[in-house]
N, C-alpha and C positions, 0 to 999 in steps of 0.2 A: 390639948389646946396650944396654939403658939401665937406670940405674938411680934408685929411686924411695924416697923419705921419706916416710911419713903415720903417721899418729895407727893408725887401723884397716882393715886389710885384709879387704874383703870379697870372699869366694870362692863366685861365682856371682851375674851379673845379671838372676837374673829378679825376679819382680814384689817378691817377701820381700827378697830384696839391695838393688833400690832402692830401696825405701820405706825400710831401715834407713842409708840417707845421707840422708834427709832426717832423723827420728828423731837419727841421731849429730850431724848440721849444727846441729840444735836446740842440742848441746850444745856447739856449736864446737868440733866433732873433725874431723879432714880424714879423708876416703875415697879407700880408692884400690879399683878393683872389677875383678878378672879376672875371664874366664869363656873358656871352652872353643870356645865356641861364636862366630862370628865379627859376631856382633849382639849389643846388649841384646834384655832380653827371655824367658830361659829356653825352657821348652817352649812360653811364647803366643807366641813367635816361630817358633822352630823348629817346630812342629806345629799348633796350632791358631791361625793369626792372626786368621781370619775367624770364630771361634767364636765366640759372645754368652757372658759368664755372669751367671748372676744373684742370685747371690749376694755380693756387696761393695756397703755401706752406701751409699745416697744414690741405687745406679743401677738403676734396675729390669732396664736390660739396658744389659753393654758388649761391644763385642768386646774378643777376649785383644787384637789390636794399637793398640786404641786405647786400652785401659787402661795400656800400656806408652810409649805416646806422654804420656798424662798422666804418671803418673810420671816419666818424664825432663825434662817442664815443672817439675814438681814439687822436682824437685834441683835445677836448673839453678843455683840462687841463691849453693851453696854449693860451686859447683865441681869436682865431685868429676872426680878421673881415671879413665880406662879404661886394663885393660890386654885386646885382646880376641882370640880365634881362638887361645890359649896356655893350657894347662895347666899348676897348680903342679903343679911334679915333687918339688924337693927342702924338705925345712923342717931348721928351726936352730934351738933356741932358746939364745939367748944369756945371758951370767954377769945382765947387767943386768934380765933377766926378759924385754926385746925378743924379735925373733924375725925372722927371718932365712928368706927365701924365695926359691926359684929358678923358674922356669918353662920349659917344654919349649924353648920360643927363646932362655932365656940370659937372659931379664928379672928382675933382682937385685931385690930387693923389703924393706925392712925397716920393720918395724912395732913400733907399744907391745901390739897385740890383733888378733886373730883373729877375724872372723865367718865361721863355715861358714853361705852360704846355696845352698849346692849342689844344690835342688830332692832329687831322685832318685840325685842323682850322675850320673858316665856311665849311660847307657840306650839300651838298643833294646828297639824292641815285640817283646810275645812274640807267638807264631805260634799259629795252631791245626796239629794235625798232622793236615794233607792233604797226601795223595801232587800231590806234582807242584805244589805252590804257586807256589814258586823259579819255575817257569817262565813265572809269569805279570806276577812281578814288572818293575820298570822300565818303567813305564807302557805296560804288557800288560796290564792288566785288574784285578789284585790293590793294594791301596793299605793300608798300617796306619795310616793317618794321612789326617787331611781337610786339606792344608792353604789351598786353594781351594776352597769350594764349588761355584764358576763351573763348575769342571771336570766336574760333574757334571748341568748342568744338562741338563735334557729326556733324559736318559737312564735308563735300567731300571737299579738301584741293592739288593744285595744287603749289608744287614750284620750283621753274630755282634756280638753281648757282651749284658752282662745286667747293664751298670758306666755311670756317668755319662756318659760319651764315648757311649756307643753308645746312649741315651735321648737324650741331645742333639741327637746330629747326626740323629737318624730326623725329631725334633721342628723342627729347623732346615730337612733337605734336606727336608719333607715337601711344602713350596711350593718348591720347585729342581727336583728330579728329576720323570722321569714317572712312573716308578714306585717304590716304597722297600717293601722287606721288610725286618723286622726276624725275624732268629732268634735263639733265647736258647734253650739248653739246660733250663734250669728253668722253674718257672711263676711265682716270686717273681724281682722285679730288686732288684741290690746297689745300684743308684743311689736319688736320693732320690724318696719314694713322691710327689711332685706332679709328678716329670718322669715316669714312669711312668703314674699315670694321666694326664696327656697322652696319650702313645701310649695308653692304651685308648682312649682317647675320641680319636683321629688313627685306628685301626683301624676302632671303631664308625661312624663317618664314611665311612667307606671310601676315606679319604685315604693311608692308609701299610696295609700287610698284616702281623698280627704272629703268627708261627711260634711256638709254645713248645714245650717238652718235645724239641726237633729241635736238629741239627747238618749244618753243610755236612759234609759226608762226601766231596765229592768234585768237581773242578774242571776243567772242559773247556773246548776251544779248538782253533783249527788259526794259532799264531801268535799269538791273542790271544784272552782271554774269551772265552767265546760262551753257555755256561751252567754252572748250578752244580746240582750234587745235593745236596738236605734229606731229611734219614734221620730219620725221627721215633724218641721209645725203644719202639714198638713193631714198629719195625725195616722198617717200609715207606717207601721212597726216591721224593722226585720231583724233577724236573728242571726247572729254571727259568730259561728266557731272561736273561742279562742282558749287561752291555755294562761293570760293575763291583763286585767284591766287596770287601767295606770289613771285616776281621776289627779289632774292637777291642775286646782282650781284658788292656788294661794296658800296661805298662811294665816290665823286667827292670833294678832295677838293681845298680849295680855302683860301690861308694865309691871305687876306684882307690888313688892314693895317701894319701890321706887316714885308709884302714882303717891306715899302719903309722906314724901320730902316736904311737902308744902311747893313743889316746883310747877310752874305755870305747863296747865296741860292744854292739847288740843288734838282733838279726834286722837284720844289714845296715844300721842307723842308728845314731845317734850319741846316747847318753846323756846327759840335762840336765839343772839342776836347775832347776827354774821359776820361784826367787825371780829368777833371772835369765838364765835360758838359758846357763848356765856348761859348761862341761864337767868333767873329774876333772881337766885340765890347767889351771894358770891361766893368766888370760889369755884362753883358746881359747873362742867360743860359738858354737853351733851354733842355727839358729834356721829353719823354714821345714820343706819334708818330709824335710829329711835326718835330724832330729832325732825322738829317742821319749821319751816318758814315760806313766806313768800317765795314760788319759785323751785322749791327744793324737788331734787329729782334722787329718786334712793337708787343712786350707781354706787358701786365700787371704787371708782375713777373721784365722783365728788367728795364718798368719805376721808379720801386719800385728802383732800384738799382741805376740807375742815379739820383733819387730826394737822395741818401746819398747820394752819391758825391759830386752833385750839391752846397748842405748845407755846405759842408765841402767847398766849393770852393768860395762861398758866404760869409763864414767867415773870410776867408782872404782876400777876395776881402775890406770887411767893416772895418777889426781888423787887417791889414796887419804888425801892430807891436805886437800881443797879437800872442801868441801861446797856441793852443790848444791841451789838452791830452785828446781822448779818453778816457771815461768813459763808463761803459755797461751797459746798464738797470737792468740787471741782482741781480747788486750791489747796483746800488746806486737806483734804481725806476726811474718814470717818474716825472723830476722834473717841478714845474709850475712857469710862467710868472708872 
């Protein structure tokens, strides 16, 4: 067991948690960053490494692991600790307004503030409900998650959803795979309407194949993959060679211990207020997709915006007689801890 002193505890390393140690570093706050998970990184570690996105300022395209690798450049200066592969279990808050933390392996933790940047919280992808899935799993054929695209190359490539994940990677493996069917139940996609027309115009081309109105309905093999049945809604089914079916249809999450903070919840996230990504507890801010407000749109780009705030609100929560001015990087550089 060890035990740890900082300024602010942030919980959860993915892209929102790190970028708010650099943001806190700004303000000479020490971080210390648990996560669950046995890497930085969040879900661009754990699920999509090799994903490109294209949306964060400056980069026309990054992958999730290399915009995680930057970021970690990006702290370096200020030091911050890890605590990683350990869940907070227990919380305390203390007479002096501090707070007091335990984690699944005994790691004692005490801090002046709290940042939830816990993405989704714990998560597992949700399923489509086809008989017999389960048995193709464990690199049998079924995958909810790209986290190689290599894996998939020069093979017949079947995926569901009709959400950014599943426009992306059709858009991505369209040059990988030999073949990529895209099905989506509907005829409009939830994702955003220029990765969408992509795939029409990756269709039109005759580059990737796109099914609408249809659902895999049904999944065969002898041992592994071999094909998959598309049930259109006018209820005629056909059968499709393939070698892997990619259902991406989200994430199921689930706030763990964190729903019994006494912290104001809604639809499974965490209530805030935007002057500073506070919570109803002081101290506690929640910043990134765990958090909801009016308006709130779960980008990469916004969490980035909420971890300044958040820093800013953090420092008066800690230095509530100190007043701070604004300084630019620009001027003064990145200064170190």
């Amino acid at each position: 067991m060890s035990s740890i002193s900082t300024d602010i505890c942030i919980i959860g390393a993915g892209p929102v948690g790190l970028f708010a140690v650099f943001e806190a570093g700004l303000l000479k706050l020490r971080c210390h960053v648990v996560d669950a998970l046995p890497q930085v990184g969040g879900q661009l570690s754990e699920i999509y490494p090799k994903k490109p996105i294209y949306d964060i300022p400056g980069f026309p395209s990054v992958l999730a692991g290399d915009l995680v690798q930057n970021l970690m450049e990006q702290i370096a200066p200020f030091h911050p600790t890890f605590t990683l592969g350990e869940r907070v279990e227990k919380f305390e808050k203390l007479d002096d307004g501090s707070f007091h933390l335990t984690t699944t392996d005994g790691t004692d933790i005490h801090c002046k503030a709290i940042a939830i940047a816990g993405g989704l919280g714990s998560f597992e992808p949700r399923k489509p409900a086809v008989e017999s899935l389960e048995s193709f799993e464990g690199g049998k054929g079924v995958y909810y998650m790209v986290r190689d695209p290599e894996h998939f190359r020069d093979k017949r490539l079947v995926i569901a959803g009709g959400g950014d994940s599943a426009l992306d990677w059709t858009i991505f493996l369209a040059d990988v795979a030999k073949e990529v069917t895209l099905v989506h139940r509907g005829t409009t996609f939830r994702g955003a309407a220029d990765s969408a027309e992509k795939v029409k115009n990756l269709h039109e081309a005759g580059k990737v194949r796109l099914v609408l109105s249809s659902n895999v309905t049904h999944v065969h093999g002898n041992g592994s993959l071999s094909h998959v049945t598309i049930t259109g809604n006018n209820g005629e089914p056909e059968q499709v060679s393939v070698d892997a079916f990619v259902p991406l249809f989200g994430l199921t999450p689930k706030l763990g211990p964190i729903g019994e903070w006494g912290l104001e919840i809604e639809d499974n996230a965490v209530k805030v207020d935007t002057l500073d990504y506070s919570t109803n507890v002081p101290g506690i801010f929640a910043i990134g997709d765990i958090n909801t407000y009016p308006g709130k749109l779960k980008l990469i780009l916004c969490g980035f915006h909420e971890a300044a705030l958040m820093a800013q609100g953090a420092y008066k929560h800690i230095y509530p007689d100190k007043k701070y001015v604004l300084k630019y990087t620009t001027v003064n550089g990145v200064p170190t801890l």
